[in-house]
Each structure stands twice: as structure tokens, then as C-alpha cells.
N, C-alpha and C positions, 0 to 999 in steps of 0.2 A: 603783683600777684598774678602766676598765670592762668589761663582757661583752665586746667586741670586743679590746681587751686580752690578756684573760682566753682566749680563744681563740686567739687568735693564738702563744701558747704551746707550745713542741712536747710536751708531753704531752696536748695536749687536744684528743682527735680520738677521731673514730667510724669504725668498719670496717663496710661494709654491700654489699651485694651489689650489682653495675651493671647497670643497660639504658640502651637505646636512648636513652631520654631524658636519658642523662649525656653524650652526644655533644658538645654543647658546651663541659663542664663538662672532660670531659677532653682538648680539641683545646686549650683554656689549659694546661691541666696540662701537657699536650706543649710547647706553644710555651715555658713556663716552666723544661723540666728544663734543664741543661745541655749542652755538647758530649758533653762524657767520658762523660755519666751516662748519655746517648742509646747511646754507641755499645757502652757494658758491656752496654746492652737488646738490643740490635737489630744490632750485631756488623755494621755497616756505617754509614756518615752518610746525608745526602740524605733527604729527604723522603718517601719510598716506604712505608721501614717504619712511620713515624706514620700514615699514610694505611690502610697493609694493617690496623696494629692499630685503626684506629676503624671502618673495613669489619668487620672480626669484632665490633663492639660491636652491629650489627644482625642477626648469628646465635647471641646468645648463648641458652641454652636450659636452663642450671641444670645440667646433668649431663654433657654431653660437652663443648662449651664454657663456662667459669666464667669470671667477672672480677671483684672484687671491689675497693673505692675506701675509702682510707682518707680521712676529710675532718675539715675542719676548720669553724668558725663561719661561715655563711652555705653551708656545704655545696660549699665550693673544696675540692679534690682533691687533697691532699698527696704519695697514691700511691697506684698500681694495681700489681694481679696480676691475670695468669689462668693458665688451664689448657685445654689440648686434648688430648682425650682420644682413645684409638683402641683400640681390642679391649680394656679393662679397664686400660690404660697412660695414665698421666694426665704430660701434658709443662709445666712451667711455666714461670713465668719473672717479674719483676716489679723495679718501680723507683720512686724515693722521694726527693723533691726533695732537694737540696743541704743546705739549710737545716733542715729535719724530718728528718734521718739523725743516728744514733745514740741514737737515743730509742724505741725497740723499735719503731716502724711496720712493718719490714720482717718483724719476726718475729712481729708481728700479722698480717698481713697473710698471709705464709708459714703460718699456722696455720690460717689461714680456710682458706685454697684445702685444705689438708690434711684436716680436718672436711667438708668439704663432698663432697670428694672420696670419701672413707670413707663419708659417709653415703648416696649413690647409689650404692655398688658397685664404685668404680674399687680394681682390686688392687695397683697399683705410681705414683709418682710420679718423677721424673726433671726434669734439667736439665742443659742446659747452659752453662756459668759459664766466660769469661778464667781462667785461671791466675793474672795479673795483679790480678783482682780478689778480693783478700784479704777485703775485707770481707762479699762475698754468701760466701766461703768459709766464713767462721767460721759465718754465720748457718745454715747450711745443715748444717756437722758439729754445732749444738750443739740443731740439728732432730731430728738421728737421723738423717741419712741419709751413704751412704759415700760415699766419693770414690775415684775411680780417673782417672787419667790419659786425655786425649780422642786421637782417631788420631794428630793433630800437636805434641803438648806444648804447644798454646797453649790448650788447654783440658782445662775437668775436667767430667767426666759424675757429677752428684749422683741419687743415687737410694734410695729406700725402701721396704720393703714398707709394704700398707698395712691395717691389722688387718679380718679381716672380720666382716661385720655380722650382728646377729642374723637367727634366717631367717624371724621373725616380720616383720622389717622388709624381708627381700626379697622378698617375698610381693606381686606383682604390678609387678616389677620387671625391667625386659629383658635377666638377669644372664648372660652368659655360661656352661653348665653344666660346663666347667672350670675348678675355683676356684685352680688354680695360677698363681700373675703368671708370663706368658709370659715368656720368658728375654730381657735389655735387647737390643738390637739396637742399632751404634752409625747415629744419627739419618741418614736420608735428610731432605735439607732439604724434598724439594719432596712428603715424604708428607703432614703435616698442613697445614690454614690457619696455624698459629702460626709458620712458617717458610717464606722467601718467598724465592727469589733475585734479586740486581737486574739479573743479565747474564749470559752466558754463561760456566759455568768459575766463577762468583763465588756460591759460598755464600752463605746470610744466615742468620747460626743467632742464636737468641734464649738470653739467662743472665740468673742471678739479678743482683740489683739493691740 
């Protein structure tokens, strides 16, 4: 079997943090997911929210917004997550080709953003997830974090505290000096960048993947 092969393999991939210079790397990735797989992301079709998520790939900044690319040989993009972060509340969301699902990506992937989050300060993570979509379900209760039912039944709001960090390592760090995760609030779409609407009256809420 050769190296190319040999990576082309769904266990054989790298999880590494994105920039700006992955922009092309992920606009295949996008062109490449699926219909379905698109719209359990981005909770609408059309082109818009590919577009809004590679706009956020040039404000990403390691702590309030994260993205992180699982890849494969030659460095193609098998899946992404991020996270947007707002008062110490870290929002996520993420998705994972067709063909690379069921081979933990996602729950790599879901660990990174976790870790990283944890490690800059962020006190709570959250999501929004289809009801429909069992499979970011599972990934997400077998995370730790709960589930409760979204305003409309067509969705589930995933969320967890998030452990805090030594205060050696806060120690010049721009941490909020109330260390309680503010109580979840259910998502206004149009607070953060990570949720976009495409029309008037028309939601665009972003789930796991």
C-alpha cells in the first residue's frame, strides 16, 4: 500500500489549529461536504453560510474565535470546528465529510475546540444541534455535556461547564473577574459572527456535525 494509500485511510489524520492560509484548503472542503451535511451546519442551504464561515477564517485569533481542521495526507481538510466566544461563553459547532464520519474526527475534533477553550479562560461551551441529527447527539452527551430541548422542538441546546484553569496560567490573561459561567441564554442568531440570518424572519443557527 503506498503513503497516499495509507492516508487516504479514515483513521489517518491530523487535528491542527486553522488560519487564514487554510482558505482554500477549506472552500474544497466546503465545496466537497454534502447537501444534508451542509445544512445539519448551517441550518439553512445556499451559499451564504460557506461564505460567512470562510470570512470568520480571517478573524480567527486563538481565544474568542477558534477553528481547528482535521486533515488528511497532503493536508486536504476532512473536517473543521470552531468556536465564538462572547463574555466567557464559548458557541460551537462543526462537520465532517461523509466518508471520514464514524471514525472519531468529530470527537477529535470536539476535544480540540474543548482544550483550547479551557486553556484561554472560556467558562461554558454550548451548541446548537437538529433534534434530527442523532449522530452530533450522541457525540456531544458522550462529551459531557447536557441536552435540553431548543424553543421549537427542532432543536437541542448542548452545553458544559468548562473546568477552570490554574491562576498561574491566568496570570496576564483578559479573564473576566466573575468566574461563574453566566447562566445559558437561549441564542439570539444575530449576537455572534458564528450565526448569520439570510432574510428577514429566517434564522441561521449553526449545530454540531
Amino acid at each position: 500500500m503506498s503513503a497516499r494509500q495509507l492516508w487516504a485511510e479514515p483513521t489517518q489524520f491530523q487535528v491542527r489549529a486553522a488560519g487564514s492560509h487554510d482558505h482554500a484548503r477549506v472552500a474544497r472542503f466546503l465545496a466537497a461536504m454534502d447537501r444534508d451535511g451542509l445544512y445539519e451546519r448551517h441550518f439553512a442551504h445556499g451559499e451564504a453560510p460557506n461564505l460567512a464561515l470562510l470570512r470568520r477564517m480571517e478573524a480567527l485569533d486563538q481565544r474568542e474565535r477558534v477553528a481547528v481542521l482535521a486533515v488528511g495526507y497532503e493536508g486536504e481538510v476532512l473536517g473543521h470546528a470552531e468556536y465564538v466566544a462572547e463574555h466567557g461563553a464559548a458557541e460551537f459547532a462543526l462537520m465532517v465529510l461523509p466518508l471520514f464520519r464514524h471514525h472519531g474526527i468529530g470527537r477529535r475534533l470536539l476535544n480540540a475546540l474543548l482544550e483550547l477553550a479551557t486553556a484561554v479562560g472560556q467558562r461554558e461551551m454550548h451548541g446548537i444541534i437538529q433534534a434530527t441529527n442523532t449522530r452530533a447527539l450522541q457525540l456531544v452527551r458522550n462529551s459531557g455535556f447536557r441536552l435540553v430541548p431548543g424553543e421549537d422542538r427542532t432543536t437541542v441546546i448542548a452545553s458544559r461547564s468548562l473546568p477552570p484553569i490554574p491562576e498561574a496560567v491566568q496570570t496576564g490573561l483578559a479573564i473576566a473577574a466573575d468566574r461563574h459561567p453566566p447562566p445559558f441564554i437561549r441564542h439570539d442568531p444575530d449576537r455572534t459572527p458564528l450565526h448569520r440570518r439570510s432574510g428577514p424572519g429566517a434564522p441561521l443557527r449553526a449545530g454540531g456535525g
